[in-house]
C-alpha positions as a printed Julia matrix, in Angstrom:
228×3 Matrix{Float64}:
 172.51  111.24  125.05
 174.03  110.5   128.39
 173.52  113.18  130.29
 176.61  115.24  132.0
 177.32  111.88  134.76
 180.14  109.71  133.88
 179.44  106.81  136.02
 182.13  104.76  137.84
 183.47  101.94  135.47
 182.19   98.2   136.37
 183.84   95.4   137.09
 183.03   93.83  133.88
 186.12   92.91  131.99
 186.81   94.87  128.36
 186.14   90.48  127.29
 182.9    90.42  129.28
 181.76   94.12  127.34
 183.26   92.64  124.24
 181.57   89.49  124.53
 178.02   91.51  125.44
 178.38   93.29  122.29
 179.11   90.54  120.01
 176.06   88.5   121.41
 173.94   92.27  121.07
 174.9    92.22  117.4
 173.81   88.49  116.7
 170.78   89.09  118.37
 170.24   92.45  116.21
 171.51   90.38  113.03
 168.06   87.72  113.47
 166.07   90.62  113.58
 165.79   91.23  117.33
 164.71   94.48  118.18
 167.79   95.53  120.7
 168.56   98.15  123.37
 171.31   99.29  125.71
 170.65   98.43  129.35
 172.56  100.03  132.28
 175.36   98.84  133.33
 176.07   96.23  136.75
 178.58   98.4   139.15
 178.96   96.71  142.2
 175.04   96.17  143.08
 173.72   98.48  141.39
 172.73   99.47  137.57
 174.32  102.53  136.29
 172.9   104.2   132.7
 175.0   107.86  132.77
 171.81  109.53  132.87
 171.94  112.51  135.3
 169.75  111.63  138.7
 168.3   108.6   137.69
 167.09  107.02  140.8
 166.48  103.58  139.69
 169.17  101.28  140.52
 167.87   98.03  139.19
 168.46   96.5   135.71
 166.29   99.28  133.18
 166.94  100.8   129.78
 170.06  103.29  129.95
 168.27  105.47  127.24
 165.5   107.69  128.22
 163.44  106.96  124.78
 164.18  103.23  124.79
 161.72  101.73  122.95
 161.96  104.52  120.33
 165.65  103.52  119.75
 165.69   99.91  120.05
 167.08   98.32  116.61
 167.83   95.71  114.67
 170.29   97.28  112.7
 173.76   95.44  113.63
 176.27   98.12  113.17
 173.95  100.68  115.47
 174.15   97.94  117.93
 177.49   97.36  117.82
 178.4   101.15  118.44
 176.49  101.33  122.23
 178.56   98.3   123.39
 181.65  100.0   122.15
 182.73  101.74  125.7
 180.21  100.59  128.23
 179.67   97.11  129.17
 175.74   97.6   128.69
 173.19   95.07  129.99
 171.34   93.1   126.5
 167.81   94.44  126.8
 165.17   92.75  124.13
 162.57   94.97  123.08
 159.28   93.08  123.03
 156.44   93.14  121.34
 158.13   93.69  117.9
 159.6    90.19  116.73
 158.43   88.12  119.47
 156.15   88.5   122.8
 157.59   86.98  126.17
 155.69   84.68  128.67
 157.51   84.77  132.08
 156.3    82.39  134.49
 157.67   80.87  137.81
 160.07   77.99  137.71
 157.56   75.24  138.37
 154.97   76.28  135.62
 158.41   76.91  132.87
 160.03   73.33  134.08
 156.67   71.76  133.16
 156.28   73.45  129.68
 159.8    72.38  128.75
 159.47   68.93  129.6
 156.04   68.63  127.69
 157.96   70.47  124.65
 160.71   68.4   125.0
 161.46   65.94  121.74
 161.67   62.82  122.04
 163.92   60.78  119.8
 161.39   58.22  117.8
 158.32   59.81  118.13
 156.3    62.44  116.41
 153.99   64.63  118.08
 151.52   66.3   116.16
 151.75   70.12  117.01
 155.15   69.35  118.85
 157.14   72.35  116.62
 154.66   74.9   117.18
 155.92   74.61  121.26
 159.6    74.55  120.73
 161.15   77.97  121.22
 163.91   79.85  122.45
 163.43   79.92  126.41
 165.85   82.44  128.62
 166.36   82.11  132.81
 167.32   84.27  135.27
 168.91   84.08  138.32
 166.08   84.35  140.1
 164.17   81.71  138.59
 162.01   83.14  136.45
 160.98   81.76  133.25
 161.13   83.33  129.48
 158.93   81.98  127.0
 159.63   83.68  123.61
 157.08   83.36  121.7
 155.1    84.98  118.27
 153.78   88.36  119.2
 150.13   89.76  119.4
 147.94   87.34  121.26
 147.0    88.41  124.98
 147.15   85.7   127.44
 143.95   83.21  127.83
 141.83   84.01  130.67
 142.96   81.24  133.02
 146.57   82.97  132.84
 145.47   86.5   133.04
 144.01   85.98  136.43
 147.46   84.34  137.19
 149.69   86.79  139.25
 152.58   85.49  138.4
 152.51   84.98  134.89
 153.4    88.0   132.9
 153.07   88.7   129.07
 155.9    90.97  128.14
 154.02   92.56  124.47
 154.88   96.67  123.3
 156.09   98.66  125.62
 158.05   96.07  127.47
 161.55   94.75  127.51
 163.89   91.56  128.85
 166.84   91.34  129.75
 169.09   88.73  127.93
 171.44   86.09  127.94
 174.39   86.72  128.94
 173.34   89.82  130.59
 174.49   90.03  134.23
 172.5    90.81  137.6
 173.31   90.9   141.24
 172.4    87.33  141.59
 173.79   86.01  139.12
 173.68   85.47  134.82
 170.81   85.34  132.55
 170.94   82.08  130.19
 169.79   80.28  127.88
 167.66   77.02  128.83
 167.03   76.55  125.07
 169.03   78.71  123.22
 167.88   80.37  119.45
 170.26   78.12  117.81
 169.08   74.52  118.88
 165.51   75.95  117.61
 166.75   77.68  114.2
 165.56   80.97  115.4
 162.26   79.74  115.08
 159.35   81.46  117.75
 156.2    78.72  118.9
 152.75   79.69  118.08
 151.87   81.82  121.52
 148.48   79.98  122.11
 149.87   76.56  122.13
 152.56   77.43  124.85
 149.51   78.87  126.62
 148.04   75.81  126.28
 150.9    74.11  128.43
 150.59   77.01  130.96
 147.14   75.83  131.55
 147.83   72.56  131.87
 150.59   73.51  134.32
 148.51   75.82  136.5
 145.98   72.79  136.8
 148.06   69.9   137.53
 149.86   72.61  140.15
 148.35   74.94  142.63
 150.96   76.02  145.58
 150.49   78.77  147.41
 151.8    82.01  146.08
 155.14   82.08  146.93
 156.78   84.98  149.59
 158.63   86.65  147.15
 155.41   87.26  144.78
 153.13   88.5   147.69
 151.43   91.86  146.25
 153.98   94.88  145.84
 156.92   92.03  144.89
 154.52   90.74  142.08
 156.43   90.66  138.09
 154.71   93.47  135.9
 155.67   94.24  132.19
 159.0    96.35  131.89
 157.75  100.37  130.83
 160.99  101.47  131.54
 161.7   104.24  133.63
């Protein structure tokens, strides 16, 4: 499965893999469709398999999608020697909207509750929402509806669906940690209806229009994870 490479080992701490593994598990145990990522060494990603060039954060097996699971004891086992990166496998439980940080801050604030009053619609918005170090925004939300029209034309709003992946909390990358901004517990495990956090997008994209930032100028743009 891993080739005939045995990678250098990271700087991750046997508590940091530990930790990775038990969060992979709980994650696996709500039905989340999991797979190993390769592993942070130094600033690079290492997966063991034998001349793979890509050094960013990607699946560490070749058929990743095929082997993503939910079942916690098959989880468990890849965490047991490598300090893998938490990949989510989308498409399956949940789709992923991941917008810039402007567009996500405005979503959550509008989704926010607010003690006292009742919105009608409010828990169809709520979800689990992840963040990266970069500032980009995860939306988890049901799976199967493509983005609205308005967001399609968007650059730099992605819909991870099949095929895809994310990389999850507490998953670390050269800049930095991915977290949670609401995490699955405050929100029961419970995913918002896709459309109606589309909805919010909208209203986002209309009440802001900056320029495209530098870093999503064409060739630096997000695109859905095919692995590699």
């Amino acid at each position: 499965m891993w080739g005939t490479t045995r990678p250098p080992i990271t700087r991750l701490t046997t508590l940091e893999r530990v930790r990775l593994r038990r969060v992979a598990v709980r994650y696996a145990m709500h039905g989340w469709e999991v797979t190993p990522g390769a592993f942070l060494n130094r600033q690079r990603f290492v997966c063991g398999r034998a001349g793979c060039p890509t050094t960013g954060c990607h699946p560490a097996l070749e058929e990743w999608e095929g082997a993503a699971s939910s079942d916690p004891a098959r989880v468990g086992a890849w965490w047991r020697v490598r300090p893998h990166a938490v990949l989510l496998a989308t498409g399956y439980t949940f789709d992923v909207l991941e917008v810039p940080a402007y567009l996500g801050q405005h979503v959550l604030d509008a989704s926010r509750p607010h003690p006292g009053v009742t919105i009608p619609g409010h828990d169809q918005v709520r979800g689990p929402v992840a963040l990266t170090p970069g500032g980009r925004w995860m939306f988890l939300v049901r799976p199967g509806d493509p983005l609205r029209p308005e967001l399609d034309q968007c650059l730099y709003v992605v819909r991870h669906g099949p095929g895809s992946w994310i990389p999850a909390p507490p998953t670390r990358l050269p800049e930095g940690t991915v977290r949670w901004v609401v995490p699955p517990e405050e929100v029961r495990w419970q995913l918002p209806d896709s459309y109606a956090v589309q909805e919010l997008l909208v209203d986002a994209l209309q009440a802001h229009t900056p320029a495209i930032p530098v870093a999503l100028l064409p060739g630096r743009l997000p695109a859905p994870r095919r692995g590699y």
